[in-house]
C-alpha positions as CSV (number, residue, x, y, z in Angstrom):
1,X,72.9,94.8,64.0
2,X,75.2,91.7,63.3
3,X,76.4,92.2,67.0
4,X,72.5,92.3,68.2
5,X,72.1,89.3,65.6
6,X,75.0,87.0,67.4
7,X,74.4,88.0,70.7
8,X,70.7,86.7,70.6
9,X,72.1,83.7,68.8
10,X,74.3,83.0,72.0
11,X,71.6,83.6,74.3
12,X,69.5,81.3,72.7
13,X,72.1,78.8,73.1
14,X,73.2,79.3,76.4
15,X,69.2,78.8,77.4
16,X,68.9,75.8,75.3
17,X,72.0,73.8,76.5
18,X,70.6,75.0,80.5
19,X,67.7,73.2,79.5
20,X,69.5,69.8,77.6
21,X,71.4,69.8,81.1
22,X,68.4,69.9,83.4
23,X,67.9,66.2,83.7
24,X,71.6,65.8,84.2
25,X,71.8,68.1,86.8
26,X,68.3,67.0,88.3
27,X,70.2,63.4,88.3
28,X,72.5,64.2,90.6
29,X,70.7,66.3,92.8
30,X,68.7,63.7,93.8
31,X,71.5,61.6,94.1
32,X,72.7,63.7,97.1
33,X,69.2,64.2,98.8
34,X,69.5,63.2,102.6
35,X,68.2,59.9,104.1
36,X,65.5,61.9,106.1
37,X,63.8,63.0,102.8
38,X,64.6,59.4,101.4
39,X,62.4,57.8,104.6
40,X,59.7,59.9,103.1
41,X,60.4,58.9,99.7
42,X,59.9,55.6,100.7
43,X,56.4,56.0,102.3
44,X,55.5,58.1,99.3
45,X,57.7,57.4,96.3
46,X,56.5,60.4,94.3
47,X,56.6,63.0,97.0
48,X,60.2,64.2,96.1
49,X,60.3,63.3,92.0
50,X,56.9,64.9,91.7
51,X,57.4,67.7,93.7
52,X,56.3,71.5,92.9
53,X,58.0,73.4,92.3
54,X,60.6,70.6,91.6
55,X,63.5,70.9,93.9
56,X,66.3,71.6,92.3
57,X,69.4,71.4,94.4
58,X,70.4,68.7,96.6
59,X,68.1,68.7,99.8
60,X,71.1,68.9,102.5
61,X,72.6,72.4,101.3
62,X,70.4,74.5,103.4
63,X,70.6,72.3,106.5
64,X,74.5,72.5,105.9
65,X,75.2,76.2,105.4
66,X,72.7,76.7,108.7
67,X,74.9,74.5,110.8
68,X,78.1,76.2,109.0
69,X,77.1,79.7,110.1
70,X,76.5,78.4,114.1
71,X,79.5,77.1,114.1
72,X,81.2,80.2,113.0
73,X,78.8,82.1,115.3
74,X,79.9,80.0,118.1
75,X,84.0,79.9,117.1
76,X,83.3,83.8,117.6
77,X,81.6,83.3,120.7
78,X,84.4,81.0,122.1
79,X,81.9,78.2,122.8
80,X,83.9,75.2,121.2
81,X,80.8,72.6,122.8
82,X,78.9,74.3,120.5
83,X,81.3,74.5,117.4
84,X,81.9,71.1,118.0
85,X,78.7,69.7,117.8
86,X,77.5,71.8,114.4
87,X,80.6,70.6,112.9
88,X,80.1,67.1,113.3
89,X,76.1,67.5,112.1
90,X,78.3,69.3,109.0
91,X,80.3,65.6,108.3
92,X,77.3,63.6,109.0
93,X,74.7,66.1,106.5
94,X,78.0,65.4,103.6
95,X,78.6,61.7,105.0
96,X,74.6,60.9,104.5
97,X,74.5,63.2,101.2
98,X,77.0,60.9,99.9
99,X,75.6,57.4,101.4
100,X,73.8,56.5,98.1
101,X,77.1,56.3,96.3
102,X,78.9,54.7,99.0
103,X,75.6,51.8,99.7
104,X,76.1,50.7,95.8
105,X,79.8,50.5,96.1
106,X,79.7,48.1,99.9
107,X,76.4,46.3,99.0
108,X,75.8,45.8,95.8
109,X,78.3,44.5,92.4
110,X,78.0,47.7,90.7
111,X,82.3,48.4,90.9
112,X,82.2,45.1,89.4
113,X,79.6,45.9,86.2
114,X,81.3,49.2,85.9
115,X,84.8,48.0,85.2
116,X,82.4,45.2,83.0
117,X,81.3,48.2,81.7
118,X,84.6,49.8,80.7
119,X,86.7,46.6,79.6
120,X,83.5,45.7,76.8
121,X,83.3,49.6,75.9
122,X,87.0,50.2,75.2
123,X,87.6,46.7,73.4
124,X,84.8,47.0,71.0
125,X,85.4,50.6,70.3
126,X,89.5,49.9,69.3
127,X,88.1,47.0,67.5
128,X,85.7,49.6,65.6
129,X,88.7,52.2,65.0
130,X,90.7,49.4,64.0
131,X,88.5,47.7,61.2
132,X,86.5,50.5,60.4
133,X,89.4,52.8,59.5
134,X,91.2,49.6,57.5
135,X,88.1,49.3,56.1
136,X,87.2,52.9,55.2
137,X,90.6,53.3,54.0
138,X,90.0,50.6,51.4
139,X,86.7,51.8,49.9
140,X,88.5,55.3,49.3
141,X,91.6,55.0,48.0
142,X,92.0,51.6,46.9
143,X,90.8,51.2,42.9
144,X,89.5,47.3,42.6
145,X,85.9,46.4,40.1
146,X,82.9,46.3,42.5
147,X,83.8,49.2,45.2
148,X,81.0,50.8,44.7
149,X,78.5,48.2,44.6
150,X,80.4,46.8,47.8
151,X,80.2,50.0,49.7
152,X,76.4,50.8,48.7
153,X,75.6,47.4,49.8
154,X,77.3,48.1,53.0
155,X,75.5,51.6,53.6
156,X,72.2,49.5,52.6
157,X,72.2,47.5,55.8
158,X,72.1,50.8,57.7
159,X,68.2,50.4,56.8
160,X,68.0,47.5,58.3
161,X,66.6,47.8,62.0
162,X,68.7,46.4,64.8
163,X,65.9,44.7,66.3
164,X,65.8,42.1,63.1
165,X,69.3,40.7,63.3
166,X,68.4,40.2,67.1
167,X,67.5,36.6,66.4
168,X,70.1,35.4,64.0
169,X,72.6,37.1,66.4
170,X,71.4,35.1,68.9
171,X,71.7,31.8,67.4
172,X,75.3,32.6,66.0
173,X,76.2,33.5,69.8
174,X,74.8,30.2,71.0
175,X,76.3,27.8,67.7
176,X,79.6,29.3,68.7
177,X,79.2,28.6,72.4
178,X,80.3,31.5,74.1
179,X,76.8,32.7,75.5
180,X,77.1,34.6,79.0
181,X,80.1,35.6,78.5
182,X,81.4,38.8,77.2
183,X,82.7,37.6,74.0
184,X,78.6,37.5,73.0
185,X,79.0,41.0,73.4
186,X,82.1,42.1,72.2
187,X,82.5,39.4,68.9
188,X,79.2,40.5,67.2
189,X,80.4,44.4,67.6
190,X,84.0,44.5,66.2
191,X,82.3,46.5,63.2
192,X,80.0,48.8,62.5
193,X,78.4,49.8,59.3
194,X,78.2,53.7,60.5
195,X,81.7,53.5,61.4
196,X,82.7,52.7,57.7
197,X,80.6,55.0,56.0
198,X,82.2,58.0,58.1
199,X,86.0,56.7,57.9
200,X,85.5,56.3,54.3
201,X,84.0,59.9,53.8
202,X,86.7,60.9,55.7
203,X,89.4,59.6,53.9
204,X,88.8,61.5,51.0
205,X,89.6,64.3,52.5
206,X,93.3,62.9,52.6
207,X,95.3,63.6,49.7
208,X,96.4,61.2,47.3
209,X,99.7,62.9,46.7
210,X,100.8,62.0,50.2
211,X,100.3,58.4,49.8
212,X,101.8,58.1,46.5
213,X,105.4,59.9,48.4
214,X,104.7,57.2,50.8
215,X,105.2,54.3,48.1
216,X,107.6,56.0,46.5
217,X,109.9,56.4,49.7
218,X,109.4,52.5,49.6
219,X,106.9,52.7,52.8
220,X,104.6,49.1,52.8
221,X,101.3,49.4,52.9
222,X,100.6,49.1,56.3
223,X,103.1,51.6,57.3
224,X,101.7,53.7,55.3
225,X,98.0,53.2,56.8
226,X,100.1,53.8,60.1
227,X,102.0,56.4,59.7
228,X,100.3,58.7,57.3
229,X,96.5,57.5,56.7
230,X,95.5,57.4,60.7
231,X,97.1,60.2,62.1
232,X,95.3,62.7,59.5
233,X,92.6,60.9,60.3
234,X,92.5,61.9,64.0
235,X,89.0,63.5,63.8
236,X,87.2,61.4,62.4
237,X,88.6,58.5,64.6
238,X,87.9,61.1,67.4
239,X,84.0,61.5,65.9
240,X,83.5,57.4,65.5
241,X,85.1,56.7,68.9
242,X,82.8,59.0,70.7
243,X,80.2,57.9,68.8
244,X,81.1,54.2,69.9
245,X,81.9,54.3,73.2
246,X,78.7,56.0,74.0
247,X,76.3,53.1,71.9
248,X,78.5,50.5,74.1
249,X,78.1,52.4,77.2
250,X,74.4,52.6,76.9
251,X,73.5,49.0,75.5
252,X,70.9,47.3,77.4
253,X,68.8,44.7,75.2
254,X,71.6,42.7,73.5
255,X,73.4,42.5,76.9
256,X,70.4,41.7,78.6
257,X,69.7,38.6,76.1
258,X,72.6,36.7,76.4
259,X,74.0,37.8,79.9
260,X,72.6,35.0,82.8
261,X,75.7,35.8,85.4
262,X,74.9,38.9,87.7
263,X,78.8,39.4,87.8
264,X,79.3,39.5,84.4
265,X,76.1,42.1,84.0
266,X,77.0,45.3,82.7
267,X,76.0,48.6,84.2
268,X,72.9,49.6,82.3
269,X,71.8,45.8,83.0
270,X,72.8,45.9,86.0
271,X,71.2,49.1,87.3
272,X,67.9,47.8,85.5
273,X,68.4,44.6,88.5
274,X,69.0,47.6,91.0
275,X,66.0,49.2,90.1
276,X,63.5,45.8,90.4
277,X,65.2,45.5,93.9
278,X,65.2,48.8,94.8
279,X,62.0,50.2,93.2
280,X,61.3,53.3,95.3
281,X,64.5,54.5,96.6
282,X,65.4,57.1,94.0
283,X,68.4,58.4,95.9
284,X,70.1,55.0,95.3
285,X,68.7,54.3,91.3
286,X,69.8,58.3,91.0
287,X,73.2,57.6,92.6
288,X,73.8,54.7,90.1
289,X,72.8,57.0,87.0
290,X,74.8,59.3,88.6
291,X,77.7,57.4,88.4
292,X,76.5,55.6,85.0
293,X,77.0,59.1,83.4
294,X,80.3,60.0,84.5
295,X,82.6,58.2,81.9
296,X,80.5,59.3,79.1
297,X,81.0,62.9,80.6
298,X,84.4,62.3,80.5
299,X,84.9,60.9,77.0
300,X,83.0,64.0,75.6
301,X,85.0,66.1,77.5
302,X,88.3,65.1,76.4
303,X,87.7,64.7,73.0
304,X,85.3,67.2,72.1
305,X,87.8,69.5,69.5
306,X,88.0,66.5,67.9
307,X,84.9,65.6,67.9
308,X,83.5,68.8,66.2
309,X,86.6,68.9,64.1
310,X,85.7,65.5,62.9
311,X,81.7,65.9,61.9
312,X,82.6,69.0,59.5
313,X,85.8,67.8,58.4
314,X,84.3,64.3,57.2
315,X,81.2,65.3,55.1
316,X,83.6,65.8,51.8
317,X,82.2,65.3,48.0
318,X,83.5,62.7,46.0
């Protein structure tokens, strides 16, 4: 029965996280559709999203396996006119499936608000790890009058909604003159309330043995917050850089309010200008989510042990 109990648990899972990835999976799909289908798109805009059944697999995989099995037909046959001729509709069906990605890369800016994209996402995020951990360190192992009442105060912005500091953000950007550019962006974020809460829970999982050795071996402070404190911290760090880089990655209002410049746009603004411009050609909007997903795919990926590690480890009691 426990078997029978787990194995049901898994299947569950396995069906649920097939479904989470549908839209991801749909995304690129249509990403890879071929122009013919994309003319029609165009004359009807809903005639491929709204489809059923939906399709789900990139339309240009049939017409390329067909034109894969003549050409072996025809290698058999010795007729290399023929072989010839399906191989070359074989590059241009990949060439075309492709062309989405390849059209925002030649004609539009959006290398330019992806490495945008990337330079504000891994500044503010160190900047977060940085702070945060100096800051979480502080609040949990450092005995001073008012560390409570300093922390609680701190968690009790968390209720404040981000939409209400919009406006006072705003006119610190603009008093300190560095509107458009990506200093608006990256000052305002070098700390984040969430982020101290979960580096201070964390560090009480650290024990206070190991940083009274520390003084006694005659390490400073900061060597010890270094070369003890961060790297047990790993997880957590892991958990609030993830956590980070993803909220960067994905903001669109604050960029949007003080970025003017299309160059200095970042991708989810700048996608948002693809799609005014571009309003029914899904293959291109899909290639640009497409590619907008592939960093945070990659960050999750690389760092999801710690991730985990870091979520269970860091809920400790005081």
């Amino acid at each position: 029965m426990p078997k029978l109990n787990k194995t049901i648990i898994y299947v569950m899972l396995l069906v649920f996280s097939i479904v989470s990835l549908l839209p991801l999976y749909w995304v690129f799909s249509t990403s890879l559709q071929l122009s013919k289908y994309q003319d029609e798109d165009l004359k009807n805009p809903v005639s491929y999203v709204d489809s059923n059944p939906p399709k789900m697999y990139p339309m240009g995989i049939p017409e390329y396996f067909e034109h894969w099995g003549k050409a072996r037909d025809a290698e058999k046959a010795g007729d290399e006119k023929a072989e010839t001729y399906h191989r070359e509709v074989m590059d241009q069906i990949v060439t075309d499936s492709f062309s989405g990605f390849t059209t925002l890369f030649q004609k539009n800016s959006i290398g330019r608000w992806f490495l945008n994209s990337i330079y504000i996402a891994v500044v503010v995020t160190v900047g977060i790890l940085l702070f945060d951990s100096m800051a979480g360190y502080v609040l949990a192992k450092k005995q001073f009058p008012g560390r409570n009442l300093i922390f609680y105060t701190i968690v009790g912005t968390m209720m404040i909604p981000g939409q209400v500091t919009l406006v006072p953000m705003f006119m610190m950007v603009k008093n300190l003159g560095i509107m458009d550019t990506h200093w608006a962006l990256i000052f305002p974020d070098l700390s984040m309330v969430f982020g101290v809460f979960l580096m201070r829970q964390f560090m009480y999982s650290i024990p206070d043995e190991l940083l009274d050795a520390a003084k006694i071996d005659g390490a400073s402070e900061w060597k010890t917050f270094w070369k003890i404190v961060l790297p047990l911290a790993r997880p957590g760090l892991a958990a609030l850089g993830i956590f980070t880089f993803m909220n960067v990655w994905n903001s669109f209002l604050w960029p949007i309010i003080v970025l003017n410049d299309a160059n200095l746009y970042t991708l989810p603004v700048g996608l948002k200008s693809l799609q005014d411009a571009n309003l029914a050609s899904f293959k291109l909007l899909m290639s640009g989510a497409a590619i907008a997903s592939i960093p945070m795919i990659i960050v999750f990926v690389l760092f999801q042990r710690h991730f985990v590690k870091g979520l269970t480890l860091g809920g400790v009691k005081e």
